[in-house]
C-alpha positions in Angstrom: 17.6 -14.4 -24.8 15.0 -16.0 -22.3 16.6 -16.1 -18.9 14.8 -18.2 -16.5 15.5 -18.9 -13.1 12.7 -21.3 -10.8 12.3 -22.5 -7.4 9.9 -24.7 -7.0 8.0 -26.8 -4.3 10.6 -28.0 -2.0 9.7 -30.8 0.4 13.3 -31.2 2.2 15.2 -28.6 1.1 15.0 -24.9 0.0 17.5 -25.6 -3.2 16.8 -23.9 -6.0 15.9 -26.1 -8.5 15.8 -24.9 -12.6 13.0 -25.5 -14.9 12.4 -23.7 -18.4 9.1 -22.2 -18.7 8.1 -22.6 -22.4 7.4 -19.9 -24.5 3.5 -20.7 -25.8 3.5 -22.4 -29.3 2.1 -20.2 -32.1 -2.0 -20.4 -32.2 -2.0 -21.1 -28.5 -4.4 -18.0 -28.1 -6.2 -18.9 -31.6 -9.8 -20.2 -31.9 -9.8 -23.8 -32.9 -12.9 -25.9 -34.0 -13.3 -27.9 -30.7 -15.8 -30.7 -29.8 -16.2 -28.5 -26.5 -15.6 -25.4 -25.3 -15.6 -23.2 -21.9 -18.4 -20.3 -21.5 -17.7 -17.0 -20.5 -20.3 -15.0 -18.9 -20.9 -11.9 -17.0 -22.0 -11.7 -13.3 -23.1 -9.0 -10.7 -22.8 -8.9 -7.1 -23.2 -7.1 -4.3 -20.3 -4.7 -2.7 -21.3 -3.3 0.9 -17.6 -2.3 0.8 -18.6 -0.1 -1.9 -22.1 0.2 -1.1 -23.0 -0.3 -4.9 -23.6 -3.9 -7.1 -20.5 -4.6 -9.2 -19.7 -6.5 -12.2 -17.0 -9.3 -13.2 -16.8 -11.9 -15.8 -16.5 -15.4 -15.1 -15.2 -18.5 -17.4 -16.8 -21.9 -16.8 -14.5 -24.9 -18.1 -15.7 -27.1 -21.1 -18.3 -29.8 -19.5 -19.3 -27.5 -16.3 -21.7 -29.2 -14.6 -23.5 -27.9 -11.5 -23.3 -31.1 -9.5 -19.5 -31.2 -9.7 -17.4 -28.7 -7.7 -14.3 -26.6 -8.8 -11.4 -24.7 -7.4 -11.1 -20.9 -8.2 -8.9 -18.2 -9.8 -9.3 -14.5 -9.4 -7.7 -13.0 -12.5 -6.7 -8.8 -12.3 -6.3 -6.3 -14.7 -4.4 -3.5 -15.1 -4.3 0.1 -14.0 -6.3 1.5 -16.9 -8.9 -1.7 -17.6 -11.6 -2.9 -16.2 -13.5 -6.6 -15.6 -12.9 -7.0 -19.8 -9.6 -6.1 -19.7 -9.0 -9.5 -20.0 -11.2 -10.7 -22.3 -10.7 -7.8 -24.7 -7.1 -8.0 -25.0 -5.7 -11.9 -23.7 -8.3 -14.1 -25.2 -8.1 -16.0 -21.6 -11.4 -18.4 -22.9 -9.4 -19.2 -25.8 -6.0 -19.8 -24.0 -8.1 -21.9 -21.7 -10.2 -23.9 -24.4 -7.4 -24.9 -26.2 -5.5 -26.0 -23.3 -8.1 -28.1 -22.0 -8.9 -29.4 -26.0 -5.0 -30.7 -25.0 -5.8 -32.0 -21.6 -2.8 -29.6 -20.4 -5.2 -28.0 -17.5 -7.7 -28.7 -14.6 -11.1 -27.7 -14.7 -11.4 -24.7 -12.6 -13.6 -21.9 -12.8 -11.8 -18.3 -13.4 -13.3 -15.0 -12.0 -12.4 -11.7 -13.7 -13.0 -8.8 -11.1 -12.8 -4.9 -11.9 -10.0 -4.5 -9.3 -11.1 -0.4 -9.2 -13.6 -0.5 -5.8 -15.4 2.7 -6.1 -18.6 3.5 -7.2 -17.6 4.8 -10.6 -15.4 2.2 -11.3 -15.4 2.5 -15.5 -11.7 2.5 -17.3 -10.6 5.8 -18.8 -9.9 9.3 -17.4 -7.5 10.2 -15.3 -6.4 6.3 -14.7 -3.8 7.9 -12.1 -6.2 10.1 -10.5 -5.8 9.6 -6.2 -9.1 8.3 -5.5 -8.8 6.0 -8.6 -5.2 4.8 -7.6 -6.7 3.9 -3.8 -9.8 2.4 -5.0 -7.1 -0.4 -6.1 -5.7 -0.9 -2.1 -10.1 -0.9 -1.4 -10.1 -4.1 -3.9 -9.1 -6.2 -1.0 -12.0 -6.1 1.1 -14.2 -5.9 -1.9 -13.0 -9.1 -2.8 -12.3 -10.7 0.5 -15.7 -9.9 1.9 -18.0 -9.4 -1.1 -16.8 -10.9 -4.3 -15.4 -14.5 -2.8 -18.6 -15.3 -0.8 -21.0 -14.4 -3.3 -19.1 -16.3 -5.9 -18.7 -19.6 -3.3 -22.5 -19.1 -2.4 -23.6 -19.3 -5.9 -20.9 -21.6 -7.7 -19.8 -24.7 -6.8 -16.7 -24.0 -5.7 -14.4 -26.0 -3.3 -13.9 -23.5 -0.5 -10.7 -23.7 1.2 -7.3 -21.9 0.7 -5.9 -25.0 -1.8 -8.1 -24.6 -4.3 -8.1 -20.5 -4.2 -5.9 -18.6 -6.7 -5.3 -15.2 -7.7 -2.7 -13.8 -9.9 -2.9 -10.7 -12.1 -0.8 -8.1 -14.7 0.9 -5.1 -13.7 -1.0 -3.3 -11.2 -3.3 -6.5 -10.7 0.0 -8.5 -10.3 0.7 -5.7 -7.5 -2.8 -6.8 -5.9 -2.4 -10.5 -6.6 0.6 -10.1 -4.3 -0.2 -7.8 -2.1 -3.4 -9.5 -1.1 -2.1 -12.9 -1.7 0.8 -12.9 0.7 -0.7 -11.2 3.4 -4.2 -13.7 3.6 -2.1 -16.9 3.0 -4.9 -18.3 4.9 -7.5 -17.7 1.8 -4.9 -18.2 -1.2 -2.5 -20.8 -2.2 -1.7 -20.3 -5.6 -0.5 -16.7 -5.6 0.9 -14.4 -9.0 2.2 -11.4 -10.3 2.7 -10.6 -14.2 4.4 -7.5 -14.4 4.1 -5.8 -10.9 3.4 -2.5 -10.9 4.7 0.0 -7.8 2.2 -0.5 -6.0 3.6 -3.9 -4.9 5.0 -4.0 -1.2 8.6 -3.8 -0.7 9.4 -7.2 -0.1 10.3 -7.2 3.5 6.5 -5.6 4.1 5.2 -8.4 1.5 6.4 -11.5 3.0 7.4 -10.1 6.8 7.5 -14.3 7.9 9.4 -16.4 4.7 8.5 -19.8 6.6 4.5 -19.5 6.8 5.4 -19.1 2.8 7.3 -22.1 2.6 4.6 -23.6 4.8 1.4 -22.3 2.6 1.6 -22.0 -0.7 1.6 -24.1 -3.2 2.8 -22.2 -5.9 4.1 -18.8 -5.9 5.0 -17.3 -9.2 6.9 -13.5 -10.3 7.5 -12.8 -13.9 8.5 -10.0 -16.2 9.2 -9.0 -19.7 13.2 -8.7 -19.8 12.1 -5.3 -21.7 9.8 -3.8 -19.0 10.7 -0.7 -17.2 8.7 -2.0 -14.5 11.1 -5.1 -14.3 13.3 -4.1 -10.8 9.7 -4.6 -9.2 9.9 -8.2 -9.8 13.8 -8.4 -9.3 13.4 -7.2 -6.1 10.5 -9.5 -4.6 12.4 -12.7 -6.7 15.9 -11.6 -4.5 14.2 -11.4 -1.5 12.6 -14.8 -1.7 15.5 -16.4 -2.9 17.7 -14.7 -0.1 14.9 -16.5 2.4 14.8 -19.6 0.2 10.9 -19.5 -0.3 10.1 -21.7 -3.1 8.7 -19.7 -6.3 9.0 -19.6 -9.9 10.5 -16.4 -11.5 10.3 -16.2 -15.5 12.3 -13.6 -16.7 10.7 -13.7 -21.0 11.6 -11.6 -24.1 9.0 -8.8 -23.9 7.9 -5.3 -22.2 4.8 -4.7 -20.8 2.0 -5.8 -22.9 -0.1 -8.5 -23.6 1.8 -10.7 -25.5 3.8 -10.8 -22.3 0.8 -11.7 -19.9 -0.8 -14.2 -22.5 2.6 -16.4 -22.4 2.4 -15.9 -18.3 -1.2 -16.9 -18.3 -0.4 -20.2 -20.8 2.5 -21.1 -18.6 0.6 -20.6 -15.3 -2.9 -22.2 -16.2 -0.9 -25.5 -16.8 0.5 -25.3 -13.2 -2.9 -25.0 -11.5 -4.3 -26.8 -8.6 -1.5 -30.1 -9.5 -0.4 -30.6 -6.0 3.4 -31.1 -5.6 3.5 -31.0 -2.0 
């Protein structure tokens, strides 16, 4: 049985208000024959945190047009993927296609990073391997200082914190929060599908609850009811609740796979850059 529990943007109190989350129709990650679509595309870019160029995908919405700009998501993978991740196993361009065919999401551009910074950054091996596990905590000055300017310089992007999101699965949902919460100055939109361990205890997450409250505009933890990994996201949701910072916590029929994340990324996409403050 879905168990859902939300707080969400509060503008004179911290009550917890509920809202269901949906569960995403059937087809929602289907191709449809649509009078437009969105374009996904690969892109390189220079690391000097890594000293090496590295890859990502990106997703343009259907009608991208130079001349227009667009606010941002950085969207993680997991421990054992890489920049396809993604696209390989989520269909995210189709998600997003059909969402937009319904007029059910903003036009936004959506950046899929290989979260591993190191110079051999490929999936497979020894996924658990030290130097593979760190090359994770790296990520965050990869993408702070390398992967967001490059993509602002050469996108038309809108480039402040509002219209900056990043949200990710399992040990991308650990670096979506991680890095999220602790540069509240670059993100607002902030997300973790999943968390793996190497999420911050709480306390070390979100040491001042109030510049949360202040900051974001949405902050969302959610979990498969079946996922071992689930008392990561238990313990973050308790602590914001016990500091009454607004968030949305989705507790869904699942485990840890995909069908899990796509249903997160359906419910999410929808929430995007639609200012309730």
């Amino acid at each position: 049985m879905k168990k859902i529990i939300c707080t969400l943007w509060c503008v004179f109190s911290v009550s917890i208000i509920a809202q269901a989350q949906q569960a995403a129709p059937q087809g929602f990650d289907l191709e449809r024959a649509l009078a437009s679509t969105g374009k996904i595309d690969s892109l390189v870019y220079p690391s000097k945190t890594v000293g090496v160029t590295r890859k990502a995908l990106i997703y343009t919405p259907p009608g991208y047009h130079a001349a227009k700009k667009y606010p941002v998501v950085y969207l993680l993978h997991g421990i054992g993927g890489d920049e396809r991740e993604w696209f390989r196993h989520g269909n995210p361009q189709v998600i997003f296609d059909n969402l937009y065919a319904e007029g059910k999401m903003e036009p936004m551009l959506v950046i899929m990073p290989n979260g591993r910074a190191m110079k051999d950054d490929r999936a497979g091996g020894n996924v658990m391997a030290p130097d593979r596990v760190a090359a994770f905590s790296t990520f965050e000055q990869d993408l702070l200082n390398d992967l967001i300017p490059y993509v602002e310089n050469q996108f038309p992007i809108i480039k402040d914190r509002e219209h900056r999101a990043i949200f990710g699965l399992s040990m991308g949902g650990g670096q979506a929060l991680n890095f999220g919460l602790d540069h509240l100055d670059t993100f607002a939109w902030v997300g973790g599908f999943s968390s793996a361990p190497n999420t911050k205890m709480p306390q070390e997450l979100l040491p001042d609850p109030q510049d949360a409250k202040d900051k974001l505009k949405l902050l969302w933890i959610s979990c498969g009811d079946q996922d071992g990994l689930l008392h990561i996201s238990k313990r973050t949701h308790e602590y914001l609740l016990q500091n009454g910072v607004p968030h949305i916590y989705y507790l869904e029929p699942g485990g840890h796979d995909f069908n899990v994340w796509k249903n997160d990324l359906y419910n999410v996409s929808q929430l995007l850059f639609k200012d309730k403050k």
